[in-house]
C-alpha positions in Angstrom: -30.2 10.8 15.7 -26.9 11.5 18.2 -25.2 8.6 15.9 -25.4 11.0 13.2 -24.1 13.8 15.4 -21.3 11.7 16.6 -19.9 10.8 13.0 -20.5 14.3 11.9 -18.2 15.6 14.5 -15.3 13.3 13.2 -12.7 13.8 10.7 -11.6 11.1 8.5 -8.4 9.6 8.2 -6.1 7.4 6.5 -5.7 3.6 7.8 -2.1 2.6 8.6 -2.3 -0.6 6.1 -2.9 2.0 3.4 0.4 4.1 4.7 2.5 0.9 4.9 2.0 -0.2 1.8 2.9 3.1 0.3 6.2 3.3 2.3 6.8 -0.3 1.0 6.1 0.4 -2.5 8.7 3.1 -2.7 11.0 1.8 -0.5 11.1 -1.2 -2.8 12.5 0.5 -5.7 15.6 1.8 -4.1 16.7 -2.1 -2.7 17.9 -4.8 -4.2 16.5 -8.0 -6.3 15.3 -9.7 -3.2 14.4 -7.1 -0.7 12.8 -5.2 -3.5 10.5 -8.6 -4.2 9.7 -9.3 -0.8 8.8 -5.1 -0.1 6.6 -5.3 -3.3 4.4 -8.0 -2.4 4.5 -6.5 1.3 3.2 -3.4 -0.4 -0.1 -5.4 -2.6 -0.9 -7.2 0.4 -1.5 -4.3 3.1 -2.6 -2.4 0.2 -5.7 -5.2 -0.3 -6.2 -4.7 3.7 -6.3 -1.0 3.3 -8.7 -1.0 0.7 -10.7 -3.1 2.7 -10.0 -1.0 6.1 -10.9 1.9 4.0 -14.6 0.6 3.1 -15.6 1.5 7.0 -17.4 5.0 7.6 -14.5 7.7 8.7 -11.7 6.1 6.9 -9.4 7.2 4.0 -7.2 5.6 2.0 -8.8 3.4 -0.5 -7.1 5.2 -3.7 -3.8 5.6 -1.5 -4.3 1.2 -1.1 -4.9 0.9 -5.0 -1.9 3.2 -6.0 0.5 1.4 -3.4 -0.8 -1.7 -4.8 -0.3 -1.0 -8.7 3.4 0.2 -7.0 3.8 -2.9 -5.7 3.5 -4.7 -8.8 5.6 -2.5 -10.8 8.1 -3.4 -8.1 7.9 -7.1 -8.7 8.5 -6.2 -12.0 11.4 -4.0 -11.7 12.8 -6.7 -9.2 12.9 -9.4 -11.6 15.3 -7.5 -14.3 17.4 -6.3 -11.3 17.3 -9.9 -11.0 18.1 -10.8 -14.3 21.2 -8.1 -14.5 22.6 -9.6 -11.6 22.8 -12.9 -13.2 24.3 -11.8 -16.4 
């Protein structure tokens, strides 16, 4: 019964894998080709950790995770035709 008291008493909050990825997913719009690649793929990959942080009692951030993530790879894809218009 004081478990139950205990995890009433606390407020949940969001995981720090959740945050990074979102900061990565933005951040890799405004760089280049290769930057913007590598910060996409950054961004998926914490945002599959967050989602998995966020399945613990207490902790936010699963929907922030799966937006970061579906960021991320819309940034892969907006990396490959900056890509591409830096070739031609």
């Amino acid at each position: 019964m004081s478990l139950l008291w205990e995890m009433e008493g606390r407020k949940a909050h969001f995981s720090i894998p959740s945050l990074i990825a979102l900061v990565c997913a933005f951040i890799s719009f405004n760089s280049g080709a290769f930057a913007g690649f590598l910060l996409a793929m950054a961004a998926i990959v914490f945002g599959v950790i967050g989602v998995l942080v966020s399945l613990a009692p207490g902790i936010r951030g699963g929907f922030v995770s799966v937006v970061s993530m579906a960021a991320g790879f819309l940034g892969i894809l907006v990396a490959g035709i900056k890509a591409v218009q830096w070739l031609f």
